[in-house]
C-alpha positions in Angstrom: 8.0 5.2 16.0 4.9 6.7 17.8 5.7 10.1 18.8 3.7 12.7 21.0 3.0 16.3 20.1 2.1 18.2 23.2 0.4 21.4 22.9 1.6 24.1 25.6 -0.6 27.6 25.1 1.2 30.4 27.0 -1.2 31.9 29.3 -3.8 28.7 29.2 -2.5 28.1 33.2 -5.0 31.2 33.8 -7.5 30.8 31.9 -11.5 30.4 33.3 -13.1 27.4 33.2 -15.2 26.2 30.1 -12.5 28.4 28.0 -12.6 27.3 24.8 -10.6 28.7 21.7 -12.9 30.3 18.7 -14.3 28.6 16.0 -11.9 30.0 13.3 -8.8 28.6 15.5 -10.6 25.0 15.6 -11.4 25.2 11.7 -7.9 26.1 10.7 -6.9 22.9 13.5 -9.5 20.7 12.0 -8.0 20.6 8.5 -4.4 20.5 10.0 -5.8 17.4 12.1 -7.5 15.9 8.6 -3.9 16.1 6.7 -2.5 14.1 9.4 -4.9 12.0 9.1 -5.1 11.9 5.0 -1.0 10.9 5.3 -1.9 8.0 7.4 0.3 9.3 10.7 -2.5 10.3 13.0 -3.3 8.0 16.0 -5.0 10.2 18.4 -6.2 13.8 19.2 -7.5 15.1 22.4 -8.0 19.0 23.5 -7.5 19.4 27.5 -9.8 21.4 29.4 -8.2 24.8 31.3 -6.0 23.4 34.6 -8.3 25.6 36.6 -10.9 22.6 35.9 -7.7 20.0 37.0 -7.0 18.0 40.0 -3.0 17.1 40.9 -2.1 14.2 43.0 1.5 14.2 44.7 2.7 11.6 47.1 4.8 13.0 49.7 6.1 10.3 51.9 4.0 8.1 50.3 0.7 9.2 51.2 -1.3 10.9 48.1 -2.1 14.5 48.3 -5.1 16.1 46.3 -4.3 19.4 44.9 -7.5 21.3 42.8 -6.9 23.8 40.7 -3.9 25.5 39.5 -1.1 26.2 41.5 0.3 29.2 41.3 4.5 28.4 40.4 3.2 26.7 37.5 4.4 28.4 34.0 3.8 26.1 31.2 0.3 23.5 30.9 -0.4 21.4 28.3 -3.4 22.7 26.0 -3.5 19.4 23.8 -2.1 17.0 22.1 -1.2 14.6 19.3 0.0 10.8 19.0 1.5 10.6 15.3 3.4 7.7 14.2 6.1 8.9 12.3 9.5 7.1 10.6 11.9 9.2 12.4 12.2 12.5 15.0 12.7 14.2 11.8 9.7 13.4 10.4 7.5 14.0 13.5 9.3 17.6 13.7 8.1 17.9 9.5 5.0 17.5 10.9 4.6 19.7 14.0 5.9 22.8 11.9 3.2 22.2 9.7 1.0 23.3 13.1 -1.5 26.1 12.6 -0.2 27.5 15.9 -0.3 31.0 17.3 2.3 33.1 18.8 1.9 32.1 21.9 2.0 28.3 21.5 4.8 25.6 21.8 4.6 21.8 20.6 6.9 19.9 22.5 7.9 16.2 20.7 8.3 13.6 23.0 9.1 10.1 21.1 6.9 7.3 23.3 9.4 4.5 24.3 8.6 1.2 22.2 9.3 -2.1 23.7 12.1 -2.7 22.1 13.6 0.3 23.5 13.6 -1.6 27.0 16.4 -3.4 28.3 16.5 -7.3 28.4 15.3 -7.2 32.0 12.5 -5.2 31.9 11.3 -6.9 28.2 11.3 -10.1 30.5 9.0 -8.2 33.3 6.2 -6.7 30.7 6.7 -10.1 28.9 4.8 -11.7 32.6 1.7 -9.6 31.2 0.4 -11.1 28.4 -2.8 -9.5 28.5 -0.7 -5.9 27.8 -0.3 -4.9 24.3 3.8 -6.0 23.6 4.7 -3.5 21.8 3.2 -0.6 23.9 4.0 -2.1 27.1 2.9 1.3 28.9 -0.5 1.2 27.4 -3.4 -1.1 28.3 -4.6 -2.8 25.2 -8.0 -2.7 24.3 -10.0 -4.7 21.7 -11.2 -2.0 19.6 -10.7 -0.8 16.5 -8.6 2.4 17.8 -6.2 -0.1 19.3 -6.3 -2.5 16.2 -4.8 0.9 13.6 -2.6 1.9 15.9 -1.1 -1.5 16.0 -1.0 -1.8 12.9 0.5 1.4 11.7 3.2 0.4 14.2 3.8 -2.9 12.4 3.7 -0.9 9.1 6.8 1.6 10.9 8.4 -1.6 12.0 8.5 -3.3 8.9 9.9 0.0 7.6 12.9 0.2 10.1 13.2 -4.0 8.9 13.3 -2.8 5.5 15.4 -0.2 5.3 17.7 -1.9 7.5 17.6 -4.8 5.5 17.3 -7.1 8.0 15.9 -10.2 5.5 15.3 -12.0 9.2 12.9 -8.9 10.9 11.2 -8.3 7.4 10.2 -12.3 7.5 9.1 -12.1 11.3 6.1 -10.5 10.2 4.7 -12.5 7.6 2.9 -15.8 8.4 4.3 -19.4 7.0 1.0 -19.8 4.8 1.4 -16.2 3.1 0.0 -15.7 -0.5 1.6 -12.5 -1.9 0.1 -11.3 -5.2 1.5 -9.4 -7.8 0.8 -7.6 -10.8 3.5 -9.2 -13.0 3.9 -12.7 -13.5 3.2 -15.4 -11.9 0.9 -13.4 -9.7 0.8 -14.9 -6.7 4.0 -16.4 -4.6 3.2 -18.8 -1.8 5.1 -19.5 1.6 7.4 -18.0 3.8 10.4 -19.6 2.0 9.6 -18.3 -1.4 8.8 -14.8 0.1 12.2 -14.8 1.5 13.9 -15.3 -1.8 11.7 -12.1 -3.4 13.5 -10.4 -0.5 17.0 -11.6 -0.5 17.3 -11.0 -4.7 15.9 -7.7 -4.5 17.2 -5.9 -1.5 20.9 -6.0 -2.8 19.5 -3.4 -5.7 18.5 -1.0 -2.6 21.2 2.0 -1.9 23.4 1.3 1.2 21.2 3.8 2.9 18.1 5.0 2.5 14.4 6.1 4.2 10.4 5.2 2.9 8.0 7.8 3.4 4.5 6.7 3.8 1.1 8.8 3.1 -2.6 8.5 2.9 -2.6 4.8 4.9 -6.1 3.9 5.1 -7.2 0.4 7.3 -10.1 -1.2 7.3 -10.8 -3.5 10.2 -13.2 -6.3 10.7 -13.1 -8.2 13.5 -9.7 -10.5 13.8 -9.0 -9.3 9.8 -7.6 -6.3 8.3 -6.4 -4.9 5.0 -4.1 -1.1 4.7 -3.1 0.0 1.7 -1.1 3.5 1.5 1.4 5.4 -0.7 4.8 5.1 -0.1 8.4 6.2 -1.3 12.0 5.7 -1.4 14.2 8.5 -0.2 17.8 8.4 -0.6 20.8 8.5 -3.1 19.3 11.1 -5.9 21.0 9.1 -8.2 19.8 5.8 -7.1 16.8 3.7 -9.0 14.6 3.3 -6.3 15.2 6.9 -5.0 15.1 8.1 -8.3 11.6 7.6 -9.0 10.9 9.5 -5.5 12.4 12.5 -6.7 10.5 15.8 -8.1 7.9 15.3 -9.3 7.3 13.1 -6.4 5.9 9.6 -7.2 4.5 7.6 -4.4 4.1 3.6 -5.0 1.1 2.0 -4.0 1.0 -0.4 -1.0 -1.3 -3.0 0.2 -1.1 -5.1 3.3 1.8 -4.6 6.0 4.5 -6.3 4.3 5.6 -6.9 0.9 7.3 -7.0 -2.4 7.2 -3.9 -5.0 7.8 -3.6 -8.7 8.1 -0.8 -11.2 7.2 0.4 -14.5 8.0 3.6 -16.4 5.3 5.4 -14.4 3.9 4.1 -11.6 4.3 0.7 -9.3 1.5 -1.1 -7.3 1.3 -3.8 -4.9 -1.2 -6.2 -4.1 -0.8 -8.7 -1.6 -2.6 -10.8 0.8 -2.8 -13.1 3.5 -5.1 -16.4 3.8 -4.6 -18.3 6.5 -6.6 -22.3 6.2 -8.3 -21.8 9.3 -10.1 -18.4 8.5 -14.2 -18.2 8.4 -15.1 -18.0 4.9 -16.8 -14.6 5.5 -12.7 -14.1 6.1 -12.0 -15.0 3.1 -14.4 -13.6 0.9 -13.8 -10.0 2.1 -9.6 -10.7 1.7 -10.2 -11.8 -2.0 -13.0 -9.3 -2.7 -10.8 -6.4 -1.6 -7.7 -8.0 -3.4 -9.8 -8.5 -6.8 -10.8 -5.0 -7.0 -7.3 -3.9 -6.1 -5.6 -6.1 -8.8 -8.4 -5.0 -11.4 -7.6 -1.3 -10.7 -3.6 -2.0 -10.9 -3.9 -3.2 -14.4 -6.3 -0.8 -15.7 -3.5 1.3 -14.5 -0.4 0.3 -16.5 
């Protein structure tokens, strides 16, 4: 879920133009901004300029109207803002407490409606626009790689939800028929869809009937039409629960690589590596995928 975190300052709607808050304000937002962006939630950032520098457009009858400045019944303007992507309203409000705010600020946290959070009939209008980015269906899409994270952290959230749903069917969606998933335990690699499928379907019966993951420090690096993430992440649940259990104090966060997958344990720590090789990717493709997923493997078993 991609949520926004608007910023409203109390007595910003006066302020001069070219106000600007002081440099121990932005340090203290800078590292609140750089833990966001440590756990892996942080999509965008952007401070707004005082309203007295704004322009309002209204459409009476139709017909726009240009409006400068501030106008004077106005009470509340935005200062800011965030685009986190978060598991749950919950999480996004975790995260706006953590705000270095002042007394005379409010964050407001407005969850931005997903696709699937359309109804049938308008799914079928955005689907007309292929050249608009599915999934945000109110946002352009651009090929950069701003546009590429955010994408995939909101695969990561949606494979998540699948998970924690366990919805065998959503979680499968997302892989391709050709998948290669490698492991730290033998045999190491599993290959195809259908034999991915079965990983899922004999392990997710030994999940608790209900139960959340909480992700940190997701890190993607993106090259062209290829990208590999790999992040911490952690069952929350039944206390008494295996999975859960190992979330619990002191926390310990499993190692993730890639957007989907299958995890094992040990007594202290679990990793994952897995990949995805498609036949028809450039050799430069598939150099970087196995480079990354060598070193990745090499520091796993160094690790248990």
């Amino acid at each position: 879920m991609r949520f926004m975190l608007l910023m409203i300052p109390q007595g910003y709607e006066s302020a001069a133009p070219g106000t600007t808050p002081d440099a121990r304000a932005v340090e203290a937002m800078m590292k609140y901004n750089e833990s966001l962006a440590s756990a892996g939630v942080l999509i965008a950032v952007d401070g707004l300029h005082p309203p007295s520098m704004r322009a309002r457009v209204t459409f009476g009858g139709g017909n726009p109207k240009v409006t400068p400045g501030i106008s004077p019944d106005v009470k509340e303007v935005l200062g800011g803002y965030w685009m986190i992507q978060a598991n749950s309203k919950e999480e996004a409000i975790e995260w706006a407490s953590r705000c270095p705010a002042s007394d005379n600020e409010t964050i407001e946290i407005r969850q931005v409606q997903e696709f699937e959070d359309f109804p049938a009939e308008i799914q079928q209008v955005v689907a007309r626009f292929p050249e608009m980015s599915v999934s945000h269906p109110t946002t352009a899409t651009e090929n950069t790689p701003t546009t590429n994270e955010a994408q995939i952290r909101q695969l990561i959230a949606d494979q998540q939800r699948a998970i924690c749903a366990k919805d065998v069917d959503q979680i499968m969606s997302r892989y391709a028929n050709e998948v290669i998933l490698f492991d730290v335990k033998p045999p190491f690699q599993t290959k195809g869809k259908d034999a991915v499928r079965q990983l899922w379907q004999d392990c997710l019966p030994y999940f608790p009937d209900a139960f959340e993951m909480e992700t940190r420090d997701l890190t993607i690096t993106v090259n062209d039409d290829l990208a590999v993430a790999h992040w911490l992440f952690r069952f929350q649940g039944e206390q008494d629960h295996p999975p859960c259990k190992r979330g619990c104090a002191p926390p310990l966060f499993a190692r993730k690589s890639g957007a989907t997958g299958r995890f094992y344990t040990n007594t202290s720590q679990c990793h994952l590596i897995q990949g995805l090789l498609k036949q028809s990717s450039p050799s430069t493709h598939r150099n970087f995928v196995e480079a990354v997923l060598e070193s990745q493997l090499n520091a796993a078993k160094r690790s248990l």
